[in-house]
PALUM-983391 format. One record per residue (C-alpha): residue number from 1; residue in one letter; x, y, z. Coordinates in pm, 1 decimal. Each point is the difference from the previous one (the first is absolute). Example, Ala and Ser with C-alpha at 12.3 -4.5 7.8 and 13.67 -1.06 7.14 Angstrom:
% PALUM-983391
+-----+----+----------+----------+----------+
!   i ! aa !     east !    north !       up !
+-----+----+----------+----------+----------+
!   1 !  A !   1230.0 !   -450.0 !    780.0 !
!   2 !  S !    137.0 !    344.0 !    -66.0 !
+-----+----+----------+----------+----------+
END
This chain:
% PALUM-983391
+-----+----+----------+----------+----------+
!   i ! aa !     east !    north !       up !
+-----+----+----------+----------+----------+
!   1 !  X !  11192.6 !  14312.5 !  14953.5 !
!   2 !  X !   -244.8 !   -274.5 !    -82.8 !
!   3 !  X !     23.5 !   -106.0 !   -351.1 !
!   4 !  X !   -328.4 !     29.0 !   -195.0 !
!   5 !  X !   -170.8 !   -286.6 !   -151.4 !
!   6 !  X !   -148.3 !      0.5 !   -333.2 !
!   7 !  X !   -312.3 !   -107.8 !    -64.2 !
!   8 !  X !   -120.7 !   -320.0 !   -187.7 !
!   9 !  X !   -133.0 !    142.8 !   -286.6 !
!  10 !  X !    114.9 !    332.4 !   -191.4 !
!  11 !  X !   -124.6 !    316.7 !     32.3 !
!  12 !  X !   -124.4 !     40.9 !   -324.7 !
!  13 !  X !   -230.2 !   -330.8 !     38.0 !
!  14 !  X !   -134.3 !    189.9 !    309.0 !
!  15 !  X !    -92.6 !    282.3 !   -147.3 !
!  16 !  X !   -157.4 !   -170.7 !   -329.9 !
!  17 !  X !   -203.8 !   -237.6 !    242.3 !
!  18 !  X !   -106.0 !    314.6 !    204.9 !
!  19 !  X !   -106.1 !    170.7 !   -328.6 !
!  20 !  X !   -237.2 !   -283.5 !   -100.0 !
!  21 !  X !   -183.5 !     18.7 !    331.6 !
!  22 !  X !     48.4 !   -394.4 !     30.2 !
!  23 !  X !    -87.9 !   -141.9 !    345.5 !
!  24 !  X !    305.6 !   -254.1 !    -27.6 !
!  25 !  X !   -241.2 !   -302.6 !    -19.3 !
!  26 !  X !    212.6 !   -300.1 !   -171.5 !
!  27 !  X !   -370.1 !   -152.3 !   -131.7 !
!  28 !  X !   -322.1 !    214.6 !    -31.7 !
!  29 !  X !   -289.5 !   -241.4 !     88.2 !
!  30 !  X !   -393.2 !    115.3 !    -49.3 !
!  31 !  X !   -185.6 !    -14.1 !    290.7 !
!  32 !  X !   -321.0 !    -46.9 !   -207.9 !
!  33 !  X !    129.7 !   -323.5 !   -185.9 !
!  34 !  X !    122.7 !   -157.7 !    322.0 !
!  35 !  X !   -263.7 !     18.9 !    177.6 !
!  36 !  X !   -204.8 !   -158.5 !   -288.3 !
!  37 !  X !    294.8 !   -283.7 !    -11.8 !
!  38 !  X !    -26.8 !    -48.8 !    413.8 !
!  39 !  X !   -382.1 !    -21.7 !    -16.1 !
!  40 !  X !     -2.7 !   -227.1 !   -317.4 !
!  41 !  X !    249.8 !   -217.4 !    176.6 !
!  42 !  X !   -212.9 !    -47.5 !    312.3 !
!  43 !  X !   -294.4 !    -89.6 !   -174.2 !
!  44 !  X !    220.6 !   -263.0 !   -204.6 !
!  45 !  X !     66.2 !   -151.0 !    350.4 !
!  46 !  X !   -323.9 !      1.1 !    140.0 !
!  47 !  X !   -162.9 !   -148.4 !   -302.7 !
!  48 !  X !    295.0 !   -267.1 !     34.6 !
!  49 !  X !    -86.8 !    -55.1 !    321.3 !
!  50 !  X !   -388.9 !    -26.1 !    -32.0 !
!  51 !  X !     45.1 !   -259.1 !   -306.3 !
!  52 !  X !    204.6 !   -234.0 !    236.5 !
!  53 !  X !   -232.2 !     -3.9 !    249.1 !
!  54 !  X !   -288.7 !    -56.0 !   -207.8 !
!  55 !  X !    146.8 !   -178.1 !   -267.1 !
!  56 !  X !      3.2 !   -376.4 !    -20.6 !
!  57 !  X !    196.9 !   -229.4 !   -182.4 !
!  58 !  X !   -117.3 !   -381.3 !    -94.1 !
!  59 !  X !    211.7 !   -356.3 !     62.3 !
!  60 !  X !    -50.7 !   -236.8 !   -303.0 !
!  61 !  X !     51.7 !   -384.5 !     53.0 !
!  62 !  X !    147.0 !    -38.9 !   -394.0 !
!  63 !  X !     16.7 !   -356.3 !   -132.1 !
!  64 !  X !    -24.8 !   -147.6 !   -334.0 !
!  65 !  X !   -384.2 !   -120.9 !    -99.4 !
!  66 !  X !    -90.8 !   -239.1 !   -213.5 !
!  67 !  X !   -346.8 !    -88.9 !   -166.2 !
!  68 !  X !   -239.4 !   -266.3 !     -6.4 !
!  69 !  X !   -291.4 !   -120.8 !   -156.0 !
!  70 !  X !   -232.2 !   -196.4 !    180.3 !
!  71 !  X !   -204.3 !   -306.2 !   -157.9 !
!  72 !  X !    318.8 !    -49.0 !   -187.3 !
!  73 !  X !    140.2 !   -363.5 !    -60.4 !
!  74 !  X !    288.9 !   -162.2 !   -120.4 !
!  75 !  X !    -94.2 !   -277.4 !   -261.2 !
!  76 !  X !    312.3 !   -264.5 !     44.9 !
!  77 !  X !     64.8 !   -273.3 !   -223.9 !
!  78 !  X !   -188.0 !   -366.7 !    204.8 !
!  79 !  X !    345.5 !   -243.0 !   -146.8 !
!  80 !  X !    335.1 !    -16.4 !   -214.3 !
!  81 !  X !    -75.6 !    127.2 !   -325.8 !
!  82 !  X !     74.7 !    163.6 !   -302.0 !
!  83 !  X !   -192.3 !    347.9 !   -125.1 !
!  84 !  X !   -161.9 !    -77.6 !   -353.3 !
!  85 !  X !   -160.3 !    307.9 !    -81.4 !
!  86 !  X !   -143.2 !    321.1 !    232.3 !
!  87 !  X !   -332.5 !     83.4 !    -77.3 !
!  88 !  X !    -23.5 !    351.1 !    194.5 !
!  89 !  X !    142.3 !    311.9 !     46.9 !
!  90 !  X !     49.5 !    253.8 !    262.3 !
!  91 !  X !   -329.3 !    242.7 !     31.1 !
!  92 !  X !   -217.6 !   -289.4 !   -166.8 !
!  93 !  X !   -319.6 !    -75.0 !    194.2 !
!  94 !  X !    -94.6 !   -364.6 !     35.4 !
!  95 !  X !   -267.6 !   -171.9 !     73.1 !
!  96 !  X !    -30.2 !   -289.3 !    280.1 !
!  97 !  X !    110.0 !   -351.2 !   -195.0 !
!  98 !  X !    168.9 !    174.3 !   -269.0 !
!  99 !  X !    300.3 !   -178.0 !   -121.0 !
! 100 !  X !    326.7 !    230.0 !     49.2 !
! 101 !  X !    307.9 !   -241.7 !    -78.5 !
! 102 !  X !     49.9 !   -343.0 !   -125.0 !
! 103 !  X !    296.2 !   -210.5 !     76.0 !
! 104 !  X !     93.7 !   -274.2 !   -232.5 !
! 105 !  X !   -155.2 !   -328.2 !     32.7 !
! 106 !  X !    108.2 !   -231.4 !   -235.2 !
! 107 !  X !     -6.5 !   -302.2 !    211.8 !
! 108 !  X !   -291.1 !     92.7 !    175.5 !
! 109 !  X !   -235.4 !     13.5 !   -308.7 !
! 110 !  X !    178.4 !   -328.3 !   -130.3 !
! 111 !  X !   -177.4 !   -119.4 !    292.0 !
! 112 !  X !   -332.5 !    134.4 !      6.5 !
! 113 !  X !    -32.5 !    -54.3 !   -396.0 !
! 114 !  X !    121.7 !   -393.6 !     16.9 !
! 115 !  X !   -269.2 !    -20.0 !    287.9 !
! 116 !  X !   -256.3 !    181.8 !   -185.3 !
! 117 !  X !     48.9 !   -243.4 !   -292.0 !
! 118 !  X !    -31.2 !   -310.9 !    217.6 !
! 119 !  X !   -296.7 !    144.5 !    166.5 !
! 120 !  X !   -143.8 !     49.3 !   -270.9 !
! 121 !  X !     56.2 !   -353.7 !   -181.6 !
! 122 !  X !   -157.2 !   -134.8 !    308.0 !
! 123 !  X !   -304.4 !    215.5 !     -8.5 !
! 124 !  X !    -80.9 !   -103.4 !   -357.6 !
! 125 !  X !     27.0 !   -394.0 !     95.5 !
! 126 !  X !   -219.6 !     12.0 !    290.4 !
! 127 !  X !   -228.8 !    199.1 !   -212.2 !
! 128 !  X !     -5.1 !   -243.5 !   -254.7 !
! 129 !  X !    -59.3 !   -257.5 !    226.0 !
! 130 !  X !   -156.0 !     90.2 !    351.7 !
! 131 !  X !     64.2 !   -307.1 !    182.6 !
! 132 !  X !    413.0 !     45.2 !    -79.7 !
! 133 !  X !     85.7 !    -19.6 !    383.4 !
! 134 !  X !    364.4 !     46.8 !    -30.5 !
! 135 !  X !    -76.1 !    286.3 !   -226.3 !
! 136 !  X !   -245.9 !    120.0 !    255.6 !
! 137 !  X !    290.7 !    -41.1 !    295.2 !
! 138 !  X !    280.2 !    187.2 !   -230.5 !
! 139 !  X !   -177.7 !    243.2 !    -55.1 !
! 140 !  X !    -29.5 !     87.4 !    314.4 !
! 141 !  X !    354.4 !    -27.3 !    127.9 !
! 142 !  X !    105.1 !    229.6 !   -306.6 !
! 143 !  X !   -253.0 !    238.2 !     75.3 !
! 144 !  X !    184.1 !    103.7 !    323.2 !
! 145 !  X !    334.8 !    -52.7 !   -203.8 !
! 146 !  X !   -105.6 !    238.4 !   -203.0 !
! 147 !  X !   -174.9 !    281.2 !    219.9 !
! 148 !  X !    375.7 !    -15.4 !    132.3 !
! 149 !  X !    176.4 !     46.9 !   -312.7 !
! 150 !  X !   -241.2 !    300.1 !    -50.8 !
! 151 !  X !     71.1 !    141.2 !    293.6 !
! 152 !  X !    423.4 !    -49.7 !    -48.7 !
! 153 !  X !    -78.9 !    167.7 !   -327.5 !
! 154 !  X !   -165.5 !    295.2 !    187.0 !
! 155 !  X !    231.1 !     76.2 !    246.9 !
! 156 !  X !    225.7 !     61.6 !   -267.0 !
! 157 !  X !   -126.2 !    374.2 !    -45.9 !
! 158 !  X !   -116.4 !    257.0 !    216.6 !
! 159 !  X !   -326.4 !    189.5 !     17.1 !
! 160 !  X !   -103.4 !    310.4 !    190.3 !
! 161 !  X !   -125.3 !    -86.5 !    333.5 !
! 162 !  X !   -226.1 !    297.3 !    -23.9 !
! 163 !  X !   -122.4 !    278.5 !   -176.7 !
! 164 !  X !    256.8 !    283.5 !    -43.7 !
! 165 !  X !    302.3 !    164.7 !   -134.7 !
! 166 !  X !    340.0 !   -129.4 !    -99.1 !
! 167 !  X !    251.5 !    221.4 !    147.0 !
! 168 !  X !    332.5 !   -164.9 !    -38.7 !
! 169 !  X !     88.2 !   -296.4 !   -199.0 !
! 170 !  X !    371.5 !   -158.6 !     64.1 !
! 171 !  X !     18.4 !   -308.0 !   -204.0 !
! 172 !  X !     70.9 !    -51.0 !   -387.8 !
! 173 !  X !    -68.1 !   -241.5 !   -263.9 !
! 174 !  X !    280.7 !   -296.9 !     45.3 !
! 175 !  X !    124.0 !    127.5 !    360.2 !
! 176 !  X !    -20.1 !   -298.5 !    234.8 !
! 177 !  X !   -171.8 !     38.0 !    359.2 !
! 178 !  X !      9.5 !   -198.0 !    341.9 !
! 179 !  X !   -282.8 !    -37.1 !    229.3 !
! 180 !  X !    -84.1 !    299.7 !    130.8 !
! 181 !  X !    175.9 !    238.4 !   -252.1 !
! 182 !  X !   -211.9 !    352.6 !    -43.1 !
! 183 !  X !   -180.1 !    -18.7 !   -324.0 !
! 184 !  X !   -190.6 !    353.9 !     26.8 !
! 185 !  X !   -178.3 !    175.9 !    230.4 !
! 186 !  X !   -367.0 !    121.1 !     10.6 !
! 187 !  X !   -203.2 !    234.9 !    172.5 !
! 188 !  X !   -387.1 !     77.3 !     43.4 !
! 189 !  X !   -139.5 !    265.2 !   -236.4 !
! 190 !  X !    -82.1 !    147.2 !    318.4 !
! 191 !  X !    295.9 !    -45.0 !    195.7 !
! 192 !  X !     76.9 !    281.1 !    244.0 !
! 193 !  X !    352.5 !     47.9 !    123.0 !
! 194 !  X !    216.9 !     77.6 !    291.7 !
! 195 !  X !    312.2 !    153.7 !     93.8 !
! 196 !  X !    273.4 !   -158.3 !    233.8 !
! 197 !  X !    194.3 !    250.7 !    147.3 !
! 198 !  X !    370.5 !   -104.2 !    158.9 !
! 199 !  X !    118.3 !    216.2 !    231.2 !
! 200 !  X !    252.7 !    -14.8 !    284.8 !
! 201 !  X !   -115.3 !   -176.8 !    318.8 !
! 202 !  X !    123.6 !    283.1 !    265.3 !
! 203 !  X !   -309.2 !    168.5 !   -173.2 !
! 204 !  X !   -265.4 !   -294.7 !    109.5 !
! 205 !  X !   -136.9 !    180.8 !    341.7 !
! 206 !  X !    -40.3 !    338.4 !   -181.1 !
! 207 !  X !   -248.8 !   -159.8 !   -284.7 !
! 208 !  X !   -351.4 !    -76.1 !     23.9 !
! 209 !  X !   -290.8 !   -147.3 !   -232.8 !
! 210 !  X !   -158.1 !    331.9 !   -116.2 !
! 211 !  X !    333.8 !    239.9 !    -59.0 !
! 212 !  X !     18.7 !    176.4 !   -305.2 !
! 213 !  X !    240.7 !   -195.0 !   -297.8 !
! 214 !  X !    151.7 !    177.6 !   -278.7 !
! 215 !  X !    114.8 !   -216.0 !   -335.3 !
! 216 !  X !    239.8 !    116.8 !   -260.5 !
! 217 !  X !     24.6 !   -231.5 !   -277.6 !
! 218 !  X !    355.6 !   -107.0 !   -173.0 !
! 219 !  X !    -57.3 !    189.5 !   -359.0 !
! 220 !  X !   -291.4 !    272.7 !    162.8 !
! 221 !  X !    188.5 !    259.5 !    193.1 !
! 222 !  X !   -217.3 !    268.7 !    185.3 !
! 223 !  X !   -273.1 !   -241.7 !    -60.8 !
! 224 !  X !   -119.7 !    -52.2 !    308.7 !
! 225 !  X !   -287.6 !   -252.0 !    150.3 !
! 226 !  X !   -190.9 !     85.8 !    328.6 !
! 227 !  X !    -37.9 !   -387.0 !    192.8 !
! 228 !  X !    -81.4 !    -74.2 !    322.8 !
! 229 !  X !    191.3 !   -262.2 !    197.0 !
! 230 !  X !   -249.9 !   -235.6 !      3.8 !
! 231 !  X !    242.5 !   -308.1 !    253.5 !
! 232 !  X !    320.0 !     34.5 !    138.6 !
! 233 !  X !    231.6 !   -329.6 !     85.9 !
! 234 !  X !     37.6 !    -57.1 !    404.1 !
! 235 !  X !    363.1 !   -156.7 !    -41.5 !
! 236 !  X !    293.4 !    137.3 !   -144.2 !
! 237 !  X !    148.5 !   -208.2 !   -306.7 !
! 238 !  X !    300.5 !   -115.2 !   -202.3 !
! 239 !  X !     89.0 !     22.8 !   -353.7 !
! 240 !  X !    -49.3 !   -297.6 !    -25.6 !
! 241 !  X !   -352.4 !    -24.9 !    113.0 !
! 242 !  X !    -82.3 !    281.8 !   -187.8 !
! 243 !  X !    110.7 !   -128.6 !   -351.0 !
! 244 !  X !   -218.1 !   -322.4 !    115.9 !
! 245 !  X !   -271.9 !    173.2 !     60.7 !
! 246 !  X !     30.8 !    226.6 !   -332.8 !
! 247 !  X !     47.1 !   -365.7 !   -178.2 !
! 248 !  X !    272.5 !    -83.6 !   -280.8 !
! 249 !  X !   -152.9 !    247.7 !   -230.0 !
! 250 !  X !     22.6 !    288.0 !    174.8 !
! 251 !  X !    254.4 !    -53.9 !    255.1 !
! 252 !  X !    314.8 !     89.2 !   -257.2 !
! 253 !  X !   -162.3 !    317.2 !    -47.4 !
! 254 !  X !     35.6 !    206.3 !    329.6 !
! 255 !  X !    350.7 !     34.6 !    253.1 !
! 256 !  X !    -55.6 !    -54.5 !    325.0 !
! 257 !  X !    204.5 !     68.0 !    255.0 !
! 258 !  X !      4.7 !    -53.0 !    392.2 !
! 259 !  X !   -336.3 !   -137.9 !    202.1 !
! 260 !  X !   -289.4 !    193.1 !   -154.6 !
! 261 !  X !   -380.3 !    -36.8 !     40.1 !
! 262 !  X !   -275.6 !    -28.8 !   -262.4 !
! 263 !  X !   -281.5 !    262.8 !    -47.6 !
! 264 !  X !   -265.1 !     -7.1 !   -205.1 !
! 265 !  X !   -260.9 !    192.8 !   -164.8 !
! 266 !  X !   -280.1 !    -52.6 !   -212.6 !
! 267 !  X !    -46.2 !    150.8 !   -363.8 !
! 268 !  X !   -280.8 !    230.2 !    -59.5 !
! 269 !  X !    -41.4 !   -145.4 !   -390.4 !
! 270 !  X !    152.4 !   -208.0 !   -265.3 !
! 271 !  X !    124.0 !    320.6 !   -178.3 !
! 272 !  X !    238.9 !    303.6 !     88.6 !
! 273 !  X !     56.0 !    374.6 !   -102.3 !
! 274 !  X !    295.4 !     95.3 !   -162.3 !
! 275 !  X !    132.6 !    359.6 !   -233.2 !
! 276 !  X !   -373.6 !    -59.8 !    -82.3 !
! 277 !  X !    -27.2 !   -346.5 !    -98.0 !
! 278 !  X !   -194.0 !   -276.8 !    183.4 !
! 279 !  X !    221.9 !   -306.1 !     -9.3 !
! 280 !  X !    -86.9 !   -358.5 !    150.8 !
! 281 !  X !    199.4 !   -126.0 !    327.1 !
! 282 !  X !    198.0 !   -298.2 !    -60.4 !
! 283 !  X !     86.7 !   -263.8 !    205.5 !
! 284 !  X !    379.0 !     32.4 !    107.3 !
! 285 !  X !     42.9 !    320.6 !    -63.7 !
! 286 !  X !    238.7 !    196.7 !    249.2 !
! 287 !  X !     19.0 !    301.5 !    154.1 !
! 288 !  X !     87.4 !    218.0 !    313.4 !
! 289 !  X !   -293.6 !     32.1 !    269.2 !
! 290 !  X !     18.0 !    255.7 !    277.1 !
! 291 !  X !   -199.3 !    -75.3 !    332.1 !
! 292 !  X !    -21.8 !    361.3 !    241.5 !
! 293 !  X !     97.1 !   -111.0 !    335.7 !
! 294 !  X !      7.2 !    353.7 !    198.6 !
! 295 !  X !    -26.2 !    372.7 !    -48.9 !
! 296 !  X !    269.0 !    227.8 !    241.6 !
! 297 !  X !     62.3 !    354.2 !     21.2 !
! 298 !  X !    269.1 !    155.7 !   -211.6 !
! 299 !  X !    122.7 !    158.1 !    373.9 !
! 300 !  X !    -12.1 !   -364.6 !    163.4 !
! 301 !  X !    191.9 !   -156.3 !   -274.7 !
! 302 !  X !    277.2 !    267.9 !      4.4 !
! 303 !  X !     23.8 !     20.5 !    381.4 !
! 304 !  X !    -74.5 !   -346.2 !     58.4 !
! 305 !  X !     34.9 !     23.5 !    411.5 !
! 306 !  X !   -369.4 !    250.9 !    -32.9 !
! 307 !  X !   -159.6 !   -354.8 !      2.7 !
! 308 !  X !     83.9 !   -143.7 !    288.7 !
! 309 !  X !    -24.1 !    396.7 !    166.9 !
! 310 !  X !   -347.9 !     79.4 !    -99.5 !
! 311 !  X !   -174.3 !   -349.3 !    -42.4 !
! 312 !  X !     20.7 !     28.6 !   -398.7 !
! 313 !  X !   -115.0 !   -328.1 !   -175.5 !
! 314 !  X !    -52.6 !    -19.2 !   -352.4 !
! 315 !  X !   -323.9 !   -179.4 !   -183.7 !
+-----+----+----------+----------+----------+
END
């Protein structure tokens, strides 16, 4: 006689589960929410979809910008001297011929004033006595030996070449110069400015006179200017080259890195916009420029084989 197998569960669970007319259903899902969930899901999905087909993204050629005032001019010292006293100060507007510095000139006015005295001696004789020949002749050999002392004496301080403002001054009372040494700089009261833009050269054949340039300024976040590129370099340079072309100034100020190539753009005015101040552009100041180079769909950029599939190329 075949032995009789027991069942999994007990009797008594049966019967209770019977009682509670319970279908046996381990979870009890409603239809009415997951339907909702499905077609919210789909919709999710096909909104996904849409946005990375018509969505674009943008390529940025970053490099670090720097700025620059035309009509500005470095004033240098013309020999070997010594600084006696500075006569301007930064944001002080100058006429043309106005003395800024004065070097010291001790020997030089030794000079002119021992000529000035013999010139003068002379002048009185022939006055006295017309027909003084020698006087007459001496007089004029000192009178070019002393339009020369005058003119030693002069080149011992500096006036403005022009009309304008003082924007940097880098020499002090007693600090000794060599030809050539920057005294200040200067720039037009008018003086409109530029930006230099240095960005890597793989990005040369993508840029164009006429693209749109966006400036941040070190110190301004979120303060953005609108430029347009206004000329881009043909040739790809070195560091080098690029710190020579920024000059001594300003070439300690930016990193560069690998071959880049310079672009730049023209400044709309002398002032900019910032947390709702106007403040004046400076020359050297540094900041991060950002030239658009092309526009791709969202789809494109995360399947990248679409572009070569459907003809895809990005502006």
């Amino acid at each position: 006689m075949a032995e009789q197998v027991e069942g999994v569960y007990r009797e008594e669970a049966l019967q209770q589960l019977h009682a509670r007319d319970a279908d046996g259903r381990v979870i009890r899902i409603d239809p009415a929410w997951t339907e909702w969930t499905y077609r919210l899901v789909v919709l999710v999905v096909l909104a996904g979809l849409l946005f990375s087909v018509c969505g674009t993204v943008h390529e940025y050629a970053t490099g670090a910008a720097v700025v620059r005032l035309d009509g500005r001019q470095e004033v240098t010292a013309p020999t070997e001297c010594t600084v006696a006293v500075v006569l301007v100060t930064p944001g002080q507007h100058v006429a043309a011929g106005d003395t800024l510095v004065k070097f010291y000139l001790v020997q030089e006015e030794s000079d002119l004033a021992r000529v000035e005295r013999e010139y003068d001696g002379l002048l009185l004789r022939l006055l006295r006595d017309p027909s003084d020949q020698a006087a007459r002749t001496g007089l004029t050999s000192l009178y070019a030996e002393r339009e020369l002392a005058r003119a030693r004496v002069a080149a011992r301080s500096v006036v403005a070449p022009h009309e304008g403002l003082v924007t940097d001054v880098r020499v002090r009372a007693g600090q000794a110069l060599k030809p050539g040494d920057v005294i200040l700089t200067m720039v037009t009261d008018v003086a409109a400015g530029r930006v230099i833009a240095i960005v890597p050269a793989h990005y040369r054949p993508m840029i164009s006179p006429g693209m749109s340039m966006r400036l941040e300024l070190s110190g301004f976040r979120f303060a953005y200017q609108e430029l347009r590129v206004e000329s881009v370099g043909d040739e790809a340079v070195g560091p080098t080259e690029v710190r020579r072309f920024l000059g001594a100034d300003s070439a300690d100020t930016v990193v560069v890195e690998g071959p880049a190539v310079l672009v730049q753009a023209r400044l709309p005015s002398t002032t900019f916009a910032a947390s709702g101040r106007s403040y004046r552009y400076v020359d050297g100041m540094v900041g991060t420029a950002d030239v658009r180079v092309r526009t791709e769909s969202i789809l494109v950029e995360m399947v990248p084989g679409l572009k070569d599939l459907v003809g895809w190329s990005g502006g």
